[in-house]
C-alpha positions, 0 to 999 in steps of 0.5 A, a space after each residue: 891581667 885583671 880584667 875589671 870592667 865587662 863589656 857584653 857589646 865585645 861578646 862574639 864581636 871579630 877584633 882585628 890587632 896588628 903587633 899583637 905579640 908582645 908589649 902593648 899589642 899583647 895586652 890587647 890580645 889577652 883583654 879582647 880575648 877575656 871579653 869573648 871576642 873573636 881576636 885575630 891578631 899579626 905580628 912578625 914575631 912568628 913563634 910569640 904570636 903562636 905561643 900567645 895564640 895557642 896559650 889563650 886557644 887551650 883556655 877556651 877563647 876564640 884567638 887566631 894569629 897570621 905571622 905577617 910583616 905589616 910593611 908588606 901590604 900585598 902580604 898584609 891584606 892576604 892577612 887581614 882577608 884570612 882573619 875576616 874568613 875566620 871570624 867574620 868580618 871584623 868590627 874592631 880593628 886595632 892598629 897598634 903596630 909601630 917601633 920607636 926606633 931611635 934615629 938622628 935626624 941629619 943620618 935620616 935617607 930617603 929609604 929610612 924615612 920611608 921604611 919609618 913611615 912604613 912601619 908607623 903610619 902606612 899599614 893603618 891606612 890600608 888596614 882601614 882600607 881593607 876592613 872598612 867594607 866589612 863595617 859598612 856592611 854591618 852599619 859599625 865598626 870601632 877603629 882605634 889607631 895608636 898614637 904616641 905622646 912622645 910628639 906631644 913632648 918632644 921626646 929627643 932622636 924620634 923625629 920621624 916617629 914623633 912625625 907618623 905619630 902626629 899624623 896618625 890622629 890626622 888619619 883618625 879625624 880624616 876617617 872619622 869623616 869619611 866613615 861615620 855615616 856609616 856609624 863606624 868611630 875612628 879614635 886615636 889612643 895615645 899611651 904614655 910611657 908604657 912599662 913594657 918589657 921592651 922599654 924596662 930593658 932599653 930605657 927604663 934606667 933610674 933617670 928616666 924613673 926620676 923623670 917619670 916622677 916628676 912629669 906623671 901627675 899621676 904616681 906608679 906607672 903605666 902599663 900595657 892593661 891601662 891602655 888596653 882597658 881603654 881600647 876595650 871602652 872604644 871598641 865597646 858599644 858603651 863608646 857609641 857616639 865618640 869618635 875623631 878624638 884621642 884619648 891620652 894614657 899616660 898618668 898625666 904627662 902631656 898637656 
């Protein structure tokens, strides 16, 4: 990771991340870190989270991980109220967990759509809900909701996914709404095709490069540090009067 643009507003500031262990999660927990904010971070990934954790604690940042199943949202605010006793009150909270599980839309049950939305889209409103207070009390906040361009360009047997993705930024502008009052921003951030190392060992074979190549306008590709560095400029005081947008990251694919 180089971190290549310095935000003193994230210095000391309490940053929320959900599905911090891996991926892009992961990329957001090392960028928060390296600016000096107080990153509490979940995940299901128990032994990931706590390497991860342990690794960014020996160097000197301020870094906490909760082993949590987001779907569970009982457990999920117990989660969320222990980071807030850690570090304060959080500031910025990330919702970047979600799961692009593949599905064919005529196998879909009541009980997988629900499950879907769960993991996707559910854990993000009450993540704010549980968070919210706290920026109200302080007078700001930046929440930063990930979204997905794979809705914007129809992307095959991710019908429900696509429909919690879509949704999401319909969360942001409610919320934006609700909140800004209270000078708390709500944005989405929308990455493209990110090479982590889940897509490189699933999907990333030399057809889905060839479409890469030809749908970025942009050449190389995107990685989890592209998304993360925009995640720090919106949870950065550098972003003060933006809020109920999204921000795409994704070379320049999606209209």
């Amino acid at each position: 990771m180089t971190v290549t643009a310095r935000y003193p507003s994230l210095a000391g500031v309490p940053v929320i991340i959900s599905g911090g262990a891996s991926g892009i999660g992961e990329a957001l927990v090392r960028n928060f870190a390296a600016q000096g904010a107080k990153v509490g971070f979940v995940d299901i990934l128990a032994e990931r989270g706590e390497h991860l954790a342990a690794e960014l604690a020996s160097a000197g940042q301020i870094v906490r991980f909760v082993r949590c199943d987001i779907t569970d949202i009982a457990a999920y605010q117990v989660a969320l109220a222990s980071l807030v006793a850690a570090h304060g009150n959080a500031l910025v909270l990330i919702n970047n967990a979600g799961h692009d599980e593949r599905h064919d839309w005529q196998d879909v049950t009541p009980v997988y759509w629900d499950e879907r939305m769960a993991t996707n889209l559910k854990h993000s409103f009450f993540a704010i809900q549980a968070v919210a207070p706290g920026m109200i009390r302080a007078g700001r906040g930046s929440i930063i909701n990930a979204g997905s361009i794979s809705w914007m360009i129809m992307v095959p047997r991710l019908p429900i996914y696509e429909a919690a993705k879509a949704a999401t930024h319909g969360l942001t502008r409610s919320m934006a709404r609700e909140l800004g009052k209270h000078g708390i921003r709500v944005n989405t951030l929308v990455p493209g095709w990110v090479m982590t190392d889940r897509q490189l060992a699933q999907w990333v074979d030399s057809s889905a490069e060839l479409l890469i190549d030809n749908s970025q306008a942009l050449a190389g590709r995107v990685y989890p540090d592209d998304v993360a560095r925009m995640a720090l400029f919106l949870a950065s005081q550098d972003s003060a009067m933006i809020s109920a947008q999204q921000f795409v990251v994704d070379g320049g694919w999606a209209n």
